[in-house]
Predicted model as a PDB file, atoms N, CA, C, CB and O in Angstrom, pLDDT in the B-factor column:
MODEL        1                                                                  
ATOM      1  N   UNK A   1       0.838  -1.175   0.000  1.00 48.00           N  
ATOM      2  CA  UNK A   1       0.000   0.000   0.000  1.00 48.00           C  
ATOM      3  C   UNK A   1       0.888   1.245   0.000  1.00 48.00           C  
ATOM      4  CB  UNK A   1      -0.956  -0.006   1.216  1.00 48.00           C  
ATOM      5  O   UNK A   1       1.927   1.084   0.639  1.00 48.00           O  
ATOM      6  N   UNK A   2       0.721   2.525  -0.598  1.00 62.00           N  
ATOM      7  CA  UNK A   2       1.488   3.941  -1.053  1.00 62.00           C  
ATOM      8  C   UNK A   2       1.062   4.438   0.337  1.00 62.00           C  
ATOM      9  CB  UNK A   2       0.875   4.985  -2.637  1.00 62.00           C  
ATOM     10  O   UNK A   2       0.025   4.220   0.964  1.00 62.00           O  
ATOM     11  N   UNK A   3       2.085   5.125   0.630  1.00 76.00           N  
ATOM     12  CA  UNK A   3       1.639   6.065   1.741  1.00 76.00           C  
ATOM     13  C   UNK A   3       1.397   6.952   1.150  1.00 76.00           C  
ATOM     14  CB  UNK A   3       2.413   6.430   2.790  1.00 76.00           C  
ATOM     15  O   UNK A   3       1.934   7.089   0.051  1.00 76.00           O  
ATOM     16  N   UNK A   4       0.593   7.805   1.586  1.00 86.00           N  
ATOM     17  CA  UNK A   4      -0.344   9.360   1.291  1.00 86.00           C  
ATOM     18  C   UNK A   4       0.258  10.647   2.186  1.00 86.00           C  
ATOM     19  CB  UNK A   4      -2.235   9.161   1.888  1.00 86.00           C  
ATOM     20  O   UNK A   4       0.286  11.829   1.843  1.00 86.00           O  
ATOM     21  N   UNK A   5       0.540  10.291   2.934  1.00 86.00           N  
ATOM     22  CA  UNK A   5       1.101  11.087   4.222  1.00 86.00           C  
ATOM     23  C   UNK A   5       1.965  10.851   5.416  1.00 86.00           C  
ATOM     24  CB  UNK A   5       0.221  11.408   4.786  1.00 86.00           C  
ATOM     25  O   UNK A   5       1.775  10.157   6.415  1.00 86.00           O  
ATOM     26  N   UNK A   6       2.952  11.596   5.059  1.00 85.00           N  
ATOM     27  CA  UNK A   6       4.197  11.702   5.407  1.00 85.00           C  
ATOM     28  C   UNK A   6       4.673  13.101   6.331  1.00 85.00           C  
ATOM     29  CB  UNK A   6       4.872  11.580   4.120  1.00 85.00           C  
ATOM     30  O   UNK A   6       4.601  14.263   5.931  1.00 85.00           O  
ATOM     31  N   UNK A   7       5.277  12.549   7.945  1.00 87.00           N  
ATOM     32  CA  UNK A   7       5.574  14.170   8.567  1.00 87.00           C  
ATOM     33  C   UNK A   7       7.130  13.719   8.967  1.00 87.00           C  
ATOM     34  CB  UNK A   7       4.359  14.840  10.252  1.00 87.00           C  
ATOM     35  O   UNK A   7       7.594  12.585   9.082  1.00 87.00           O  
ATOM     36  N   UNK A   8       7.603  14.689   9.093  1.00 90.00           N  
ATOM     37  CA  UNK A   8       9.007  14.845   9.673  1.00 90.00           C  
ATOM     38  C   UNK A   8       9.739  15.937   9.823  1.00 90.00           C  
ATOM     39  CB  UNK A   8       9.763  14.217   9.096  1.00 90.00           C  
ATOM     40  O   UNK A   8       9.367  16.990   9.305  1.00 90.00           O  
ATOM     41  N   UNK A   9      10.960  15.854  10.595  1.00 92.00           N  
ATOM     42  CA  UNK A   9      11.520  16.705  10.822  1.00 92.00           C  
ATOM     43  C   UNK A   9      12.954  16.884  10.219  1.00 92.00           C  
ATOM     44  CB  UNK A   9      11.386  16.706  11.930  1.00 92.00           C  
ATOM     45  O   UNK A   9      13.748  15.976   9.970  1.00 92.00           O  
ATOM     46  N   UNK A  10      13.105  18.006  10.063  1.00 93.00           N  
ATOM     47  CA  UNK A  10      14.449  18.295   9.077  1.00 93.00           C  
ATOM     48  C   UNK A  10      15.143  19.816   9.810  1.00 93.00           C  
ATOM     49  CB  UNK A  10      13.840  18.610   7.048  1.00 93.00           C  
ATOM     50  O   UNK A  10      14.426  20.817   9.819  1.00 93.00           O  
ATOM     51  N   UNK A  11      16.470  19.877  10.363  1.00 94.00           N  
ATOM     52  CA  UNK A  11      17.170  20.529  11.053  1.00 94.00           C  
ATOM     53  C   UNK A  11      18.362  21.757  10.017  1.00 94.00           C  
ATOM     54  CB  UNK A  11      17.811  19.332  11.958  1.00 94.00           C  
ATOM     55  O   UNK A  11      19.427  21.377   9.529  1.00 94.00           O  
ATOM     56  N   UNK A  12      18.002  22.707   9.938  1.00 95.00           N  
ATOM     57  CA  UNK A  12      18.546  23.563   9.405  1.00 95.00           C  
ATOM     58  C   UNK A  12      20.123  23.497   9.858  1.00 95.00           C  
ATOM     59  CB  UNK A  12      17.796  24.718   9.666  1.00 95.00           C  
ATOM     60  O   UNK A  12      20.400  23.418  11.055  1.00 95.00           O  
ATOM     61  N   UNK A  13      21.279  23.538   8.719  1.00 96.00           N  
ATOM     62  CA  UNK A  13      22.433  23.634   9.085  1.00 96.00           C  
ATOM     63  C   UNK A  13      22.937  24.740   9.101  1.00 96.00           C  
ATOM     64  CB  UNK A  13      23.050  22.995   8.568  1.00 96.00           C  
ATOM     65  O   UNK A  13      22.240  25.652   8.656  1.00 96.00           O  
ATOM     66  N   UNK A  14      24.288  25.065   9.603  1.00 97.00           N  
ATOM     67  CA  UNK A  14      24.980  26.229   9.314  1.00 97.00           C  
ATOM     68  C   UNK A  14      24.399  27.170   7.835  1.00 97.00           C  
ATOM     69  CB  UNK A  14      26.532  25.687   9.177  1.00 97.00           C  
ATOM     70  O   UNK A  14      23.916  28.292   7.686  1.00 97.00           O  
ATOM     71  N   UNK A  15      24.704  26.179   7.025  1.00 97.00           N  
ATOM     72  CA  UNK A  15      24.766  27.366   5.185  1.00 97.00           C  
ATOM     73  C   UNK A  15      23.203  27.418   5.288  1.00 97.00           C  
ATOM     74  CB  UNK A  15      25.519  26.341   3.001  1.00 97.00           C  
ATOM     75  O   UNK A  15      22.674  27.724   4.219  1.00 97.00           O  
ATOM     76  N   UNK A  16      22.335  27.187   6.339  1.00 95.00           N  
ATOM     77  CA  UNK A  16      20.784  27.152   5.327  1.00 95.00           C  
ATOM     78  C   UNK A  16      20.396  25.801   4.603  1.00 95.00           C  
ATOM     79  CB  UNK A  16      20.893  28.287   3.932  1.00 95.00           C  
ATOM     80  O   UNK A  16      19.359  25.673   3.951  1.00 95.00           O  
ATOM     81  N   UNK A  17      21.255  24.897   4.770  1.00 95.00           N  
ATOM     82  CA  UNK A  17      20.739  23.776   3.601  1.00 95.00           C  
ATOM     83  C   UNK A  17      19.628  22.963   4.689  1.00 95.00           C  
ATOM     84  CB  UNK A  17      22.311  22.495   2.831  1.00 95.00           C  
ATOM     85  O   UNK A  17      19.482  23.151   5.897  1.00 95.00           O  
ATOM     86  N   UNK A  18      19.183  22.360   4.117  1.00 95.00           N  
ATOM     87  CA  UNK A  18      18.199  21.421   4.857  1.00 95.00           C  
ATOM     88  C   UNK A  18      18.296  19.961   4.285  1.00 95.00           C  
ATOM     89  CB  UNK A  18      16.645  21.964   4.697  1.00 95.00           C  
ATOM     90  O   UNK A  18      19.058  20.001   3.319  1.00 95.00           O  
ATOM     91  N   UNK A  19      17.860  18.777   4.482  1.00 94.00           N  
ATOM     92  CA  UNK A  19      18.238  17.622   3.992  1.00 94.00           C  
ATOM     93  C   UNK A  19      16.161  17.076   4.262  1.00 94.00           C  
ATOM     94  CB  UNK A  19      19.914  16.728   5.086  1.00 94.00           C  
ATOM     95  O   UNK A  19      15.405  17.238   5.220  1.00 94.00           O  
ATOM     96  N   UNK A  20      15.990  16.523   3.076  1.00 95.00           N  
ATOM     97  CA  UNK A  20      14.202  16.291   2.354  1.00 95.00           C  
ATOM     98  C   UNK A  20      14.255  14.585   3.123  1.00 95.00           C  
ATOM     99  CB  UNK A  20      13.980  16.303  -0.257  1.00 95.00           C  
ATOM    100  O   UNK A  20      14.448  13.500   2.574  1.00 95.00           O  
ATOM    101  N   UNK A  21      14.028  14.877   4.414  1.00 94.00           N  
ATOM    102  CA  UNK A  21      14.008  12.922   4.873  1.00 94.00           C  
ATOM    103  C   UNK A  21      13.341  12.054   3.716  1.00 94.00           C  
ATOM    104  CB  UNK A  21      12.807  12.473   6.508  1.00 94.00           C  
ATOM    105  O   UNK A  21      12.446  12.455   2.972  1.00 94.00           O  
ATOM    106  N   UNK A  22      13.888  10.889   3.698  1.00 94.00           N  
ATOM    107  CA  UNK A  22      14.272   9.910   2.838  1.00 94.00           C  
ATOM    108  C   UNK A  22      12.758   9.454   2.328  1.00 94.00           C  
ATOM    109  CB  UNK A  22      15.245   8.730   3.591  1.00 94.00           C  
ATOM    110  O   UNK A  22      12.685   8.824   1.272  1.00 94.00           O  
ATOM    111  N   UNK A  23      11.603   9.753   3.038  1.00 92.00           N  
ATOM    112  CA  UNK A  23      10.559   8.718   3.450  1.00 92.00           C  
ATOM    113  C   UNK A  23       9.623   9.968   2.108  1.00 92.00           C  
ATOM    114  CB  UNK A  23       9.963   8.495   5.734  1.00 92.00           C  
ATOM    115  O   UNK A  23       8.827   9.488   1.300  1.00 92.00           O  
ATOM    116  N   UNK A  24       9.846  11.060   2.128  1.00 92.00           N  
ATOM    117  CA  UNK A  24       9.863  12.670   1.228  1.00 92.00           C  
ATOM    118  C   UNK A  24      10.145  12.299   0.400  1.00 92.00           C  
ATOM    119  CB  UNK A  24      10.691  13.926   1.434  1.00 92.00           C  
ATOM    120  O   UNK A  24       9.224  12.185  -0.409  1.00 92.00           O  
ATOM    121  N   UNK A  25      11.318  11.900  -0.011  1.00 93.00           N  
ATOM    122  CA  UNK A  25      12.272  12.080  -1.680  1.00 93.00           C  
ATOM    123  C   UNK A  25      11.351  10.979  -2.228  1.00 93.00           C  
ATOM    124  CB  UNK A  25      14.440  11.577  -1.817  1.00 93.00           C  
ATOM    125  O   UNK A  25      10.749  11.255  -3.266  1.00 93.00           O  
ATOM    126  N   UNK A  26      11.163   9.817  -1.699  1.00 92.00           N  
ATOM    127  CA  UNK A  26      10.753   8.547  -1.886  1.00 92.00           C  
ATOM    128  C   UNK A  26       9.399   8.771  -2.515  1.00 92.00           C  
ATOM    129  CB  UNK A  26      10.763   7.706  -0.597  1.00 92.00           C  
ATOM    130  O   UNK A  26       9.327   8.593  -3.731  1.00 92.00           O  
ATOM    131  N   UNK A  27       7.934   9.266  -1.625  1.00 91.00           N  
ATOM    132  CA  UNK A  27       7.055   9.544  -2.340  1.00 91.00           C  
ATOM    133  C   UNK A  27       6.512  10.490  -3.517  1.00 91.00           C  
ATOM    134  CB  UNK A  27       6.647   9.567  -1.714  1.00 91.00           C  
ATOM    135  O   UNK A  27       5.471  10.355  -4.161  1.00 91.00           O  
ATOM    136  N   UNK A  28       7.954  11.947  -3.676  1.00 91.00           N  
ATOM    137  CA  UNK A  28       7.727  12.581  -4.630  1.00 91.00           C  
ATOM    138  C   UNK A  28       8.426  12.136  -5.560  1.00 91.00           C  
ATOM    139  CB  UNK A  28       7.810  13.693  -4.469  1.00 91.00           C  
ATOM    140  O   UNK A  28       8.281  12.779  -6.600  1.00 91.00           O  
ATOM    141  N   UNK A  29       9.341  11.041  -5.635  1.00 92.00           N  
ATOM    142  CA  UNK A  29      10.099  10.880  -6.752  1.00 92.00           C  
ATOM    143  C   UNK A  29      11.028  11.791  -6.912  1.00 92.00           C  
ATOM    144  CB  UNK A  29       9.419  10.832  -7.790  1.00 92.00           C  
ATOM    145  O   UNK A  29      11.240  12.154  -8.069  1.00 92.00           O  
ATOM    146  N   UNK A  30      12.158  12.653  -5.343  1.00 94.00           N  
ATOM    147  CA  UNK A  30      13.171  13.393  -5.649  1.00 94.00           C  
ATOM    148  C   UNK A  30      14.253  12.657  -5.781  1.00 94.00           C  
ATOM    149  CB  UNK A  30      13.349  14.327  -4.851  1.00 94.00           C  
ATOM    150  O   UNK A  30      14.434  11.615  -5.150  1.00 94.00           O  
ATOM    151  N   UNK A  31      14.996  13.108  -6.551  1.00 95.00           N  
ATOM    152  CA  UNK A  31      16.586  12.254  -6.849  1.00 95.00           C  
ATOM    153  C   UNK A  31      17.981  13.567  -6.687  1.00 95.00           C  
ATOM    154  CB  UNK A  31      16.587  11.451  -9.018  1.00 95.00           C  
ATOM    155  O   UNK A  31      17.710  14.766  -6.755  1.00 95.00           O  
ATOM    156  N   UNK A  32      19.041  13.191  -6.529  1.00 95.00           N  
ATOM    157  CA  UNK A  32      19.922  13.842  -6.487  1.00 95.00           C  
ATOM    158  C   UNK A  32      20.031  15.103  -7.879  1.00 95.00           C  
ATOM    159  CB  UNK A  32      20.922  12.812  -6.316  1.00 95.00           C  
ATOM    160  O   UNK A  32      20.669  14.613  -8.812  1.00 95.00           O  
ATOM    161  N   UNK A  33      19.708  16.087  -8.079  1.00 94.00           N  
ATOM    162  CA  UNK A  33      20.327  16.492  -8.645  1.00 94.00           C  
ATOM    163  C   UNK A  33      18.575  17.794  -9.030  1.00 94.00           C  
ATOM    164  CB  UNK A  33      21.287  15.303  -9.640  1.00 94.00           C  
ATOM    165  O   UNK A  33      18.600  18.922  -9.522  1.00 94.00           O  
ATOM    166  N   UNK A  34      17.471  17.067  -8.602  1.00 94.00           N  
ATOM    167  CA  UNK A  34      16.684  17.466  -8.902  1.00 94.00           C  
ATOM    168  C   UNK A  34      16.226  19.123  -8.482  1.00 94.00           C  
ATOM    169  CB  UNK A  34      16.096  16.525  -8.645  1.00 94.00           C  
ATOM    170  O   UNK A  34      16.881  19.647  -7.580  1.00 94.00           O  
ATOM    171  N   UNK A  35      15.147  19.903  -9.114  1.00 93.00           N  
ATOM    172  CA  UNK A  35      15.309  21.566  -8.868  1.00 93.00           C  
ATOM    173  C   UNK A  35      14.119  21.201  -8.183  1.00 93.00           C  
ATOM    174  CB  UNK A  35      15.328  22.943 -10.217  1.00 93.00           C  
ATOM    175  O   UNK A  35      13.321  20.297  -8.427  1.00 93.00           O  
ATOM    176  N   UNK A  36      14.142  22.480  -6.841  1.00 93.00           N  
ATOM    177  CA  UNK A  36      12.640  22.396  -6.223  1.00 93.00           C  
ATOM    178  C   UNK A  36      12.770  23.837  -6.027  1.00 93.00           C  
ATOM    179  CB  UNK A  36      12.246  21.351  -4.722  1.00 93.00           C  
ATOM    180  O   UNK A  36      13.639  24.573  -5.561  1.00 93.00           O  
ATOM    181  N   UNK A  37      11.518  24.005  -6.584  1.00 92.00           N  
ATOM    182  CA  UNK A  37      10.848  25.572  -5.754  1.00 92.00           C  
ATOM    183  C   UNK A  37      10.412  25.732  -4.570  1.00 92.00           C  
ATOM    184  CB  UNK A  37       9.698  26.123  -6.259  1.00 92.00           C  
ATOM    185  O   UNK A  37       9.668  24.938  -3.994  1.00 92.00           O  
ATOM    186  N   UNK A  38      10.903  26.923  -4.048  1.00 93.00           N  
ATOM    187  CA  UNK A  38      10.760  26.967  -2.716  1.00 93.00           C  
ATOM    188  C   UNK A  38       9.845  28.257  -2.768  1.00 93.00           C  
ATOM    189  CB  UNK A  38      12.175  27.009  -1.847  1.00 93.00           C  
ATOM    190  O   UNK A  38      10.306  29.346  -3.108  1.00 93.00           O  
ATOM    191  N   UNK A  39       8.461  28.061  -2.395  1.00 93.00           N  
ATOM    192  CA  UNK A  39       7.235  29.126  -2.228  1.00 93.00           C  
ATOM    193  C   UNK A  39       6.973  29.827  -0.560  1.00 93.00           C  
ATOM    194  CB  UNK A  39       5.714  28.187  -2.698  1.00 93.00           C  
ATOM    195  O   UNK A  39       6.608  29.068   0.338  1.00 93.00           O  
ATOM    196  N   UNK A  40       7.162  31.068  -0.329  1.00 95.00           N  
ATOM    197  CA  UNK A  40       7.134  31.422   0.593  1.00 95.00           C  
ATOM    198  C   UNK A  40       6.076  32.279   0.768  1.00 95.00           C  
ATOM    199  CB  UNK A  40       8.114  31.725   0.817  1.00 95.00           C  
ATOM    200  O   UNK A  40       5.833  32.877  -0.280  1.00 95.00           O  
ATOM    201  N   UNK A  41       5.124  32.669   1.958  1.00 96.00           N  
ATOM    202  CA  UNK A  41       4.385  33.705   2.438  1.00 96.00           C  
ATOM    203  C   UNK A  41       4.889  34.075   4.150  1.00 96.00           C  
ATOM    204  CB  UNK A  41       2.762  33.214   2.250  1.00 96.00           C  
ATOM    205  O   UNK A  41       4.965  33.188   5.000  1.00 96.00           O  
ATOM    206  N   UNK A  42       5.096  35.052   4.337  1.00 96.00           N  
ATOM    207  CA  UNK A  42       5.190  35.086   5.497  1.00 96.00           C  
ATOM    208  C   UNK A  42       4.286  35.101   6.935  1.00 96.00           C  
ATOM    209  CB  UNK A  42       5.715  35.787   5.360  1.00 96.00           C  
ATOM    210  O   UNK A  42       4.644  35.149   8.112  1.00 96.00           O  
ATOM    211  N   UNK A  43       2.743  35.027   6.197  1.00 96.00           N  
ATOM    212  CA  UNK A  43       1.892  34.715   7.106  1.00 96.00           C  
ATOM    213  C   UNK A  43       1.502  33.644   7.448  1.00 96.00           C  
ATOM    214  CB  UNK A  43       1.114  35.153   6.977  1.00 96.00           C  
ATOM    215  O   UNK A  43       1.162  33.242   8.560  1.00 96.00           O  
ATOM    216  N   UNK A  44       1.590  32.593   5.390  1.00 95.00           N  
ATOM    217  CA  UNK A  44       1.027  31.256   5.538  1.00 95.00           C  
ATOM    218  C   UNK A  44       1.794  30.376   5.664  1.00 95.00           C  
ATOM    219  CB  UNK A  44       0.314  30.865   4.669  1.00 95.00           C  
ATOM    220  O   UNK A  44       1.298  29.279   5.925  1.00 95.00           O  
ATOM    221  N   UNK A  45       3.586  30.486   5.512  1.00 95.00           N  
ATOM    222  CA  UNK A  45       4.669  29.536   5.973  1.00 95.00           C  
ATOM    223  C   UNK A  45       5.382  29.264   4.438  1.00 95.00           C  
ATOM    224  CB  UNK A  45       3.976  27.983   6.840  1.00 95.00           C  
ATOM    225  O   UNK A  45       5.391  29.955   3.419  1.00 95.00           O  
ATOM    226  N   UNK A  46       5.856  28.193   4.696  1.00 94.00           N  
ATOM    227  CA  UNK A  46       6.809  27.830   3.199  1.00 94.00           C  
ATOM    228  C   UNK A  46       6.443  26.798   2.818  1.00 94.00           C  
ATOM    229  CB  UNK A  46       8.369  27.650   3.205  1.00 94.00           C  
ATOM    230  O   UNK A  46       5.813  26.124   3.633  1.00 94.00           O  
ATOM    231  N   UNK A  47       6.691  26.174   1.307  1.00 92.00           N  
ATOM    232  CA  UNK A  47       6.275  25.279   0.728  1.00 92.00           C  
ATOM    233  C   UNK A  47       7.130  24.740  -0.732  1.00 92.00           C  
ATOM    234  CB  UNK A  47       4.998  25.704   0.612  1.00 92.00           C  
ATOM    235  O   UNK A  47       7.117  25.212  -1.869  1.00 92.00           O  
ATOM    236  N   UNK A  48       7.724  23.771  -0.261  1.00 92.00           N  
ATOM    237  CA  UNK A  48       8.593  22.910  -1.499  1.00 92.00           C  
ATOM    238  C   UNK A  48       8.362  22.061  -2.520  1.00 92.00           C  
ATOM    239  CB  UNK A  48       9.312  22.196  -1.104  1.00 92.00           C  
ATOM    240  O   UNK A  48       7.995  20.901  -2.336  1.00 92.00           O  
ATOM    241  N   UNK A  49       8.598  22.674  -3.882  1.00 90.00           N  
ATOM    242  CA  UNK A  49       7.614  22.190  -4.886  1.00 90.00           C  
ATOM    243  C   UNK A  49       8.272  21.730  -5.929  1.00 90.00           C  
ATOM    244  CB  UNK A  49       6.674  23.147  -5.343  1.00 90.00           C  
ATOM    245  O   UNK A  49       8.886  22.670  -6.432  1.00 90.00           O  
ATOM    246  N   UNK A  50       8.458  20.687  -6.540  1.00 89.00           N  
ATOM    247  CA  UNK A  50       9.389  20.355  -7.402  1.00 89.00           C  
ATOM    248  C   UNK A  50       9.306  20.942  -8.618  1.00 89.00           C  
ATOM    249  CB  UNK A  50       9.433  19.147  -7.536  1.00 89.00           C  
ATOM    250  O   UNK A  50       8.277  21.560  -8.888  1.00 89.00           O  
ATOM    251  N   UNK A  51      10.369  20.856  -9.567  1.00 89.00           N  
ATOM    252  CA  UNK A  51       9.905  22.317 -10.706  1.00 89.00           C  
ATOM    253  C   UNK A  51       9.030  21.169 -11.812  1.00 89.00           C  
ATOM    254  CB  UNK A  51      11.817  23.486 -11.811  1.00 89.00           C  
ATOM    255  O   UNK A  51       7.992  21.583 -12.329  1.00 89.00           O  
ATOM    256  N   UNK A  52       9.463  19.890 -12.092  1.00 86.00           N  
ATOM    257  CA  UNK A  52       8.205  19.326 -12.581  1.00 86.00           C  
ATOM    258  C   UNK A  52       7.006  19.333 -12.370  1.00 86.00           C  
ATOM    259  CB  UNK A  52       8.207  18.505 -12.574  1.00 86.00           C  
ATOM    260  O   UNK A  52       6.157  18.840 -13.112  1.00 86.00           O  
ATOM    261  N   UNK A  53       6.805  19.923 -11.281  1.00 81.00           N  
ATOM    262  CA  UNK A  53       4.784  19.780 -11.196  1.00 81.00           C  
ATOM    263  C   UNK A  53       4.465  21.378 -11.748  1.00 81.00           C  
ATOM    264  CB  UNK A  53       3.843  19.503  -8.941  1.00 81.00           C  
ATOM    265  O   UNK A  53       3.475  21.675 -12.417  1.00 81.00           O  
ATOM    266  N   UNK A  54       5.289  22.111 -11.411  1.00 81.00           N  
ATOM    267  CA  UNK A  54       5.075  23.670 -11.955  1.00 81.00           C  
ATOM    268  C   UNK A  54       5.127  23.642 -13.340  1.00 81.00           C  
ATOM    269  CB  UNK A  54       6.193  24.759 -11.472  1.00 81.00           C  
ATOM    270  O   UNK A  54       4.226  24.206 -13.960  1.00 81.00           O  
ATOM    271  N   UNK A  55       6.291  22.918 -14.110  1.00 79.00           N  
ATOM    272  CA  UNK A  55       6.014  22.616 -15.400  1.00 79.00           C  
ATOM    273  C   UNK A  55       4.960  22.252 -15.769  1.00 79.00           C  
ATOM    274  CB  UNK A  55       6.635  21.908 -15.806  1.00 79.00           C  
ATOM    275  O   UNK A  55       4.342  22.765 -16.702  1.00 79.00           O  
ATOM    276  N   UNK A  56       4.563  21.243 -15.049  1.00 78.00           N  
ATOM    277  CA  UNK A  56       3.364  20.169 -15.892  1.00 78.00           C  
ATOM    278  C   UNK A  56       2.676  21.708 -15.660  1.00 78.00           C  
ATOM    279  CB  UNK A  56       2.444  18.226 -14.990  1.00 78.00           C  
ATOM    280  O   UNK A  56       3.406  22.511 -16.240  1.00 78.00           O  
ATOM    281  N   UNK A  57       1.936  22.156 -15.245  1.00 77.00           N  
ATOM    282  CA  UNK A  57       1.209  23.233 -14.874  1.00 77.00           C  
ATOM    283  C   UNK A  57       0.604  24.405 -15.508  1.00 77.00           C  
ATOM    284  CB  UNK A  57       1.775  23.612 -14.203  1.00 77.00           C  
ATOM    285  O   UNK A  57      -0.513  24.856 -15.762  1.00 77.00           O  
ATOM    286  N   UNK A  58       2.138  24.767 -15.684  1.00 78.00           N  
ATOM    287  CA  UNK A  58       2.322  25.704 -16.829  1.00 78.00           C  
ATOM    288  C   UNK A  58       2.272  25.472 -17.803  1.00 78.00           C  
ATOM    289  CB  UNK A  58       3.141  26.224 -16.956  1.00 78.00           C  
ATOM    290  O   UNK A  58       2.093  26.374 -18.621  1.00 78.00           O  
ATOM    291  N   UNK A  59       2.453  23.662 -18.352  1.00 75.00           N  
ATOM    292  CA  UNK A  59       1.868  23.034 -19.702  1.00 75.00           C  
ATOM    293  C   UNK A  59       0.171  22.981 -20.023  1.00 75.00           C  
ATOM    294  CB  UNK A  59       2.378  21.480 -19.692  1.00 75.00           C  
ATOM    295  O   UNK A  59      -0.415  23.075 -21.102  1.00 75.00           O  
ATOM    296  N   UNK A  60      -0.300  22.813 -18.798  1.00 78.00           N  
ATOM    297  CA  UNK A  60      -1.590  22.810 -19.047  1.00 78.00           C  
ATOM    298  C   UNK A  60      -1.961  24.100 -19.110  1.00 78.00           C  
ATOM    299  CB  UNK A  60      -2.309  22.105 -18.184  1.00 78.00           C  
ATOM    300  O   UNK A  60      -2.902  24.092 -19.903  1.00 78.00           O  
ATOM    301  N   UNK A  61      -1.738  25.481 -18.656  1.00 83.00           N  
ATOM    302  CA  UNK A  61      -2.143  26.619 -18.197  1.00 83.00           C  
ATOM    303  C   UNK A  61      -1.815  27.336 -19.813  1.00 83.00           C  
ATOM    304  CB  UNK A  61      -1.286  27.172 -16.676  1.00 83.00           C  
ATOM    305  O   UNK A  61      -2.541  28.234 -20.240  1.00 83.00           O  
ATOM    306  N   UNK A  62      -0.792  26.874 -20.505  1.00 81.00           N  
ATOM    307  CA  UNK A  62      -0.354  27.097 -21.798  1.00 81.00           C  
ATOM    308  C   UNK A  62      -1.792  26.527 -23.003  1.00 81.00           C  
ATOM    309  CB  UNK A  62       1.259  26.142 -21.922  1.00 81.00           C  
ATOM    310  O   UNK A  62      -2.274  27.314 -23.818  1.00 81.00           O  
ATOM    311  N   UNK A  63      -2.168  25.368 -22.895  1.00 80.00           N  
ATOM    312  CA  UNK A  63      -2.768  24.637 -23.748  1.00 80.00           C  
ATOM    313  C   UNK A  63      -4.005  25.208 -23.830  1.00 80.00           C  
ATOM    314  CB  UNK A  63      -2.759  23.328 -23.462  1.00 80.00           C  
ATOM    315  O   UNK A  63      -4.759  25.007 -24.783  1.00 80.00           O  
ATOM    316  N   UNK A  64      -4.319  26.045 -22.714  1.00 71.00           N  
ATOM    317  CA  UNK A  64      -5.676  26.403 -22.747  1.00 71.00           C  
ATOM    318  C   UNK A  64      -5.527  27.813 -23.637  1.00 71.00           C  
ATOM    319  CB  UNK A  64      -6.368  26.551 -21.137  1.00 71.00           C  
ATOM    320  O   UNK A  64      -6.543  28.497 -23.764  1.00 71.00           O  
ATOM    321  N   UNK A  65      -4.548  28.164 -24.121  1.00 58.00           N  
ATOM    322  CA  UNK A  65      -4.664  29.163 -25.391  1.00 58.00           C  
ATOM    323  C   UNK A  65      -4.911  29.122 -26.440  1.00 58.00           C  
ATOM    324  CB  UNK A  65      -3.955  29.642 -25.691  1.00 58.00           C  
ATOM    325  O   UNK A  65      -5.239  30.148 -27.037  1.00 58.00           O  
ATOM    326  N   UNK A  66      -4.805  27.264 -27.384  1.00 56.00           N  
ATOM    327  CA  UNK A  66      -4.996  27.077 -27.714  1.00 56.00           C  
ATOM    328  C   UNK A  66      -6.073  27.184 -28.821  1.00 56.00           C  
ATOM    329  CB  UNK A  66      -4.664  26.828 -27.172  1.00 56.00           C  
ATOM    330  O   UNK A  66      -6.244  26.253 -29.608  1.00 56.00           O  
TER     331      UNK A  66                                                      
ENDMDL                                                                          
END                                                                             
């Protein structure tokens, strides 16, 4: 069975980097090397988005000009 939902914790280092626990990379399909957007509000918090789903997105958001 897929897990659906996934929580954890991830500890900010010195430079700012953060490390995406394993159990994360696993259900989005991140791999080494991959680009993620990082979406911020400062009221509603932050949010990490891989640049493939923004693509797909912007593919569909494109097609509708069509």
């Amino acid at each position: 069975m897929e897990k659906n939902r996934y929580v954890g914790i991830s500890k900010v280092g010195e430079k700012g980097q953060i490390v995406i626990p394993k159990e994360a990379r696993d259900m989005f399909g991140i791999k080494p090397g991959d680009s993620i957007i990082v979406l911020c509000d400062k009221k509603k918090g932050m949010a990490l988005v891989k640049t493939d789903v923004i693509e797909d997105l912007t593919g569909k958001i494109m097609e509708g000009d069509k």
